[in-house]
C-alpha positions as CSV (number, residue, x, y, z in Angstrom):
1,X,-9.1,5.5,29.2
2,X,-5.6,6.2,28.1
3,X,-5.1,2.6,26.7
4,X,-8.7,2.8,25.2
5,X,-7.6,5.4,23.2
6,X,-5.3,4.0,20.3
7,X,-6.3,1.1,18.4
8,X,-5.0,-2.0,16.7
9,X,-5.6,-4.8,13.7
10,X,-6.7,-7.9,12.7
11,X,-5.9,-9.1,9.6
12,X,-5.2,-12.9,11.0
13,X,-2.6,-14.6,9.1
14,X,-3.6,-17.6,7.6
15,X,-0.4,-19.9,6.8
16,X,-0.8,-23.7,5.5
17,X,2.3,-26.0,6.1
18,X,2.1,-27.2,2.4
19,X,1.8,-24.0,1.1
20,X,4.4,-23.0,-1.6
21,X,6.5,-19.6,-0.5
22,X,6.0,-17.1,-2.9
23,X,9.0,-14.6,-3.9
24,X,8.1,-11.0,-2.7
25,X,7.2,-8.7,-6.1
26,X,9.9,-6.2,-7.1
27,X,8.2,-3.0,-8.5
28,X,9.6,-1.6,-11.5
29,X,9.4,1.8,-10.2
30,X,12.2,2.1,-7.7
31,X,11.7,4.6,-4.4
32,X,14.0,8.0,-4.9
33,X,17.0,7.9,-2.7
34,X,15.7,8.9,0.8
35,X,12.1,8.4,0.2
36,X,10.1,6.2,3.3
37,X,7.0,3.9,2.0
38,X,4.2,4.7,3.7
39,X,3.1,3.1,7.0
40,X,0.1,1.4,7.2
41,X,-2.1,-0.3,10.5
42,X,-2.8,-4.0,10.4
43,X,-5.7,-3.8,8.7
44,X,-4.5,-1.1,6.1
45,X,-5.6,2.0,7.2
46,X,-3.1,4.7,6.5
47,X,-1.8,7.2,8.8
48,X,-3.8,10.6,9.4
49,X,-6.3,11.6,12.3
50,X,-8.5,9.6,14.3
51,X,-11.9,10.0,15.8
52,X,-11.8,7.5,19.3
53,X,-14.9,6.8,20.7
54,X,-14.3,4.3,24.0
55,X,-16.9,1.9,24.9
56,X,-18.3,4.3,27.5
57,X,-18.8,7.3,24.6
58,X,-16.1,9.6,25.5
59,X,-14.4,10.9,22.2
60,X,-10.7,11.6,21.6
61,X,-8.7,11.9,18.9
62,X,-5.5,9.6,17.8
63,X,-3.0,11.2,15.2
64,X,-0.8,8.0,13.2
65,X,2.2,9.7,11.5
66,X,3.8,7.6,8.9
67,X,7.1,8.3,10.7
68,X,6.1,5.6,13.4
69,X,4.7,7.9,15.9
70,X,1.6,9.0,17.5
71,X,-0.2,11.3,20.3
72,X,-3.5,10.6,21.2
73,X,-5.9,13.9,22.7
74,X,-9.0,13.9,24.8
75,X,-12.1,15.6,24.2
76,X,-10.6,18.8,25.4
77,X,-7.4,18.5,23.3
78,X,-5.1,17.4,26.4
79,X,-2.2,15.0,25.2
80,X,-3.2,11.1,27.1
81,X,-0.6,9.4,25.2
82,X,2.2,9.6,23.0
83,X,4.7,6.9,21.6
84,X,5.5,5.3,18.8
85,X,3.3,2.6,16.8
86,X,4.4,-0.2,14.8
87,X,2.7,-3.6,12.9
88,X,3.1,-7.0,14.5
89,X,1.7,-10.3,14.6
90,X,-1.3,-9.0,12.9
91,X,-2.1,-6.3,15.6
92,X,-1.2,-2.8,15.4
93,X,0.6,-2.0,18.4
94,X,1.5,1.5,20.6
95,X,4.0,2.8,23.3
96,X,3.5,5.2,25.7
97,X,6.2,7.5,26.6
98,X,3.9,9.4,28.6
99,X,3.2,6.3,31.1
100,X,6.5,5.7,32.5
101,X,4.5,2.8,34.6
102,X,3.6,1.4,31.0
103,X,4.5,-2.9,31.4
104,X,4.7,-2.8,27.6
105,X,3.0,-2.1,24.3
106,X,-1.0,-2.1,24.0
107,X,-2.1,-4.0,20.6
108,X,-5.0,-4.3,18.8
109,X,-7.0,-6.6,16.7
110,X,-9.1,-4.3,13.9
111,X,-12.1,-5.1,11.6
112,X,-11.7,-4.7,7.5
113,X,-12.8,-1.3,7.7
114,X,-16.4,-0.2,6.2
115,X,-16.8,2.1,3.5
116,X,-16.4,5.1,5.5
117,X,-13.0,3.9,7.0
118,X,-14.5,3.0,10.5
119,X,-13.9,0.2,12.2
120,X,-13.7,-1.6,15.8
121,X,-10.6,-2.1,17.5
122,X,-9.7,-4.7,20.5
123,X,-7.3,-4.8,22.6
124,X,-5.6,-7.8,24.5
125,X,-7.8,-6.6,27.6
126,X,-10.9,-7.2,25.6
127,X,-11.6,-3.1,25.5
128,X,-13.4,-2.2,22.2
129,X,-13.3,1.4,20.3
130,X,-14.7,2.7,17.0
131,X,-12.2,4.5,15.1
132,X,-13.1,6.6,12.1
133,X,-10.9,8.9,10.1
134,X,-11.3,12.5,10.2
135,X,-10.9,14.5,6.9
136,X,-8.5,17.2,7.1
């Protein structure tokens, strides 16, 4: 249950060998001295609480900060996990500092997500959640 509850992306990258490499865009606007950009999943969704709801229907919650870090809470509010999160390889991935057992990160494939900011996360184990934002 504790690795069912954080999620991850998939935005699949799609890379052609003849394709030409395009120069990353410089924004005019540059960031004030000190100031972070903003953290996003693998499939876009930006940092914030999480409604969890495992493939059995339990419901936790899952808190992103842009800082990199994240706690995860069970129905009853009890801390399951806590770590940091991070992009790679198309997945959004999670440590747990709680788990001091933990092999290594759990990442996640994601779906585009729907109008109301839900989508289905998978992880390497083939475990499926529905995330959905929570408005605070």
């Amino acid at each position: 249950m504790k690795k069912i509850l954080m999620f991850a992306a998939p935005l699949a990258l799609v890379a052609c060998s003849e394709a030409a490499v395009e120069e990353p865009v410089v924004e005019d606007d540059a960031m004030a001295e000190g100031e972070v950009a903003a953290m996003v999943t693998a499939n876009g969704t930006m940092p914030g609480t999480h409604e969890v709801v495992g493939p059995d229907g339990s419901v936790g919650t899952s808190v992103l900060n842009a800082d990199g870090t994240h706690s995860s809470y069970d129905a009853d509010g009890n801390v399951t996990e806590e770590g940091t999160w991070w992009v790679a390889d198309g997945q959004t991935c999670f440590s747990n500092t709680l788990d001091p057992d933990e092999e290594g990160p759990t990442c996640w494939d994601e779906t585009p997500p729907a109008e109301d900011g839900s989508f289905t996360a998978t992880n390497t184990d083939g475990e499926s959640v529905t995330v959905r934002p929570v408005a605070m």
